[in-house]
C-alpha positions as CSV (number, residue, x, y, z in Angstrom):
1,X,-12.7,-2.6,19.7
2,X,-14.5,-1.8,16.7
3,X,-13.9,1.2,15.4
4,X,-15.0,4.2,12.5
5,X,-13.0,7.1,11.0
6,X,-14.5,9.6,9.0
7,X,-12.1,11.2,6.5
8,X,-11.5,14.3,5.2
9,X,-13.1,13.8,2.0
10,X,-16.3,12.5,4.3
11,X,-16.0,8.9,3.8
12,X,-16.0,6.3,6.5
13,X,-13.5,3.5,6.7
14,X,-14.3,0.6,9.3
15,X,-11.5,-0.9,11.9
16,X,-11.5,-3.6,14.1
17,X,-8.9,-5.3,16.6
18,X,-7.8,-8.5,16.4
19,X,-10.1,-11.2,19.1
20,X,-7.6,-11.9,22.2
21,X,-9.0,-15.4,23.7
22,X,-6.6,-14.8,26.6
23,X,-8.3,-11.4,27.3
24,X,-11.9,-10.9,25.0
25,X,-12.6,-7.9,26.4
26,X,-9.4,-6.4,25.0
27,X,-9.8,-8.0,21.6
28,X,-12.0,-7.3,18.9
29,X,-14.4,-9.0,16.8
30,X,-12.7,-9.7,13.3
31,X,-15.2,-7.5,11.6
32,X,-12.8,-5.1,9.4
33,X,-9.2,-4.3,8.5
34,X,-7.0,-3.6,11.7
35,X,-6.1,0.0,11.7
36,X,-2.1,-0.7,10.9
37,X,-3.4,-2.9,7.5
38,X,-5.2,0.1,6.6
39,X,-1.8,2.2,6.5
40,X,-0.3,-0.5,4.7
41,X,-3.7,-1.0,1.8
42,X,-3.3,3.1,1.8
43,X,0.2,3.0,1.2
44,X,-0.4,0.6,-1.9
45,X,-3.5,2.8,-3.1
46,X,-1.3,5.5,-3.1
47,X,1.5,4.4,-4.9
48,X,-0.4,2.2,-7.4
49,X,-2.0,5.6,-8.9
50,X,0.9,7.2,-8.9
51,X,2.4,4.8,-11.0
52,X,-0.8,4.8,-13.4
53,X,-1.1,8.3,-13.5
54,X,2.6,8.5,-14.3
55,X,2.8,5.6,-17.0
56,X,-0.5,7.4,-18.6
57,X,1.3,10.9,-18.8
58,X,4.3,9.3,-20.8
59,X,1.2,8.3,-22.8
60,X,1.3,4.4,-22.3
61,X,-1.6,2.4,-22.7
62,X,-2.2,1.3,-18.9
63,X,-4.6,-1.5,-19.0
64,X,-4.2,-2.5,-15.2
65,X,-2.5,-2.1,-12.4
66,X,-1.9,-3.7,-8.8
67,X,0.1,-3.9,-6.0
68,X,0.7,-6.6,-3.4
69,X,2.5,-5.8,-0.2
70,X,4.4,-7.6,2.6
71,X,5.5,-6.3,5.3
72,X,7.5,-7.2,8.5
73,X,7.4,-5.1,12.0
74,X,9.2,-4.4,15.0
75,X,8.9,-7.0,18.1
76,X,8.1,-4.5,20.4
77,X,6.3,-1.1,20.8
78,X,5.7,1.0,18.9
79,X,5.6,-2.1,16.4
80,X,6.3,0.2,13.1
81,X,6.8,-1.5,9.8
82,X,10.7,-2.2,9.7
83,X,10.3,-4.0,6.3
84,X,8.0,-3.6,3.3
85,X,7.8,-5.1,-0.4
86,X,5.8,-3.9,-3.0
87,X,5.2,-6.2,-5.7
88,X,3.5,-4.4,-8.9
89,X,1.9,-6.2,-11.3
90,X,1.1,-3.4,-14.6
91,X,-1.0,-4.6,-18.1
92,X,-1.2,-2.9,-20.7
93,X,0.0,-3.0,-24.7
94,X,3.5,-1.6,-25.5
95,X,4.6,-0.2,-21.9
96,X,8.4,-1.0,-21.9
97,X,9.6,-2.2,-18.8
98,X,12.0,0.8,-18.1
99,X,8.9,3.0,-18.0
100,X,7.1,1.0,-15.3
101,X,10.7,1.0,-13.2
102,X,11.1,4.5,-13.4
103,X,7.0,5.4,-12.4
104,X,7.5,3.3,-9.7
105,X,11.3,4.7,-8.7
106,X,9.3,8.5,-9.0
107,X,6.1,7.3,-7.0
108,X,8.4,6.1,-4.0
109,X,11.2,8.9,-4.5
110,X,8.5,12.2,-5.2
111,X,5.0,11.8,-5.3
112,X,3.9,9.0,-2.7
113,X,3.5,10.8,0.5
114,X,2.7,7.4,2.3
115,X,5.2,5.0,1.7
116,X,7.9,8.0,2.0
117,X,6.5,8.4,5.3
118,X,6.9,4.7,6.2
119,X,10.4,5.0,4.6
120,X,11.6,6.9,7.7
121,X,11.3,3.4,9.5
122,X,10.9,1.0,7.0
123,X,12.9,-1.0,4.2
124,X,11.0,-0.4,1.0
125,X,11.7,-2.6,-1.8
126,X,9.7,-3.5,-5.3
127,X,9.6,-5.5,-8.0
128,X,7.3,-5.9,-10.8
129,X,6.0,-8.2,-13.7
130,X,4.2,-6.5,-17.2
131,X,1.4,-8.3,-18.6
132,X,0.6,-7.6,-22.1
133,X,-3.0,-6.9,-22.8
């Protein structure tokens, strides 16, 4: 059940199922991400640089930035994400807290294509801590 894409851009991103003792030959071998925790690492990629790229164009000095997410999903199929968090964590000297709110409010309301997408079926909330460098 292992499995590559090739993107777009020409790069290759591995995928692999889950093993199934009940069943091996439906399982997979635990050798990459499963294809659904790709969407969900994409969907943090894509709003962490928003939120970067919009903190640097207010010209804030950005240090570091990163994003944990937990998700829930439905019981049954198609098991979509029903419930996501996104918990930033931003570093960097002099960034006031209202600007890292409001670059993460405009990533999720504007610019991040992904977790708009999985806001059709799925709660989307956030929080974040600033570190000062």
């Amino acid at each position: 059940m292992g499995f590559v894409a090739e993107t777009g851009s020409g790069h290759v991103l591995a995928m692999d199922g889950a093993p199934d003792a009940a069943r091996p030959e439906h399982g997979g071998a635990n050798l990459a991400p499963r294809p659904m925790e790709a969407v969900l690492a994409g969907t943090g990629g894509c709003t962490a640089y928003d939120v970067v790229l919009i903190l640097r164009r207010g010209r804030h000095d950005v240090r570091g930035c990163s994003v944990k997410l937990s998700s829930e999903r439905a019981e049954t199929d198609p098991k979509v994400f029903t419930r996501i968090h996104m918990h930033f964590t931003v570093t960097g000297k002099g960034i006031p807290a209202a600007a890292v709110e409001r670059a993460i409010q405009l990533s999720h309301d504007k610019y991040c294509s992904a977790s708009i997408m999985l806001g059709k079926t799925a709660e989307i909330t956030t929080s974040f801590e600033l570190i000062e460098a």
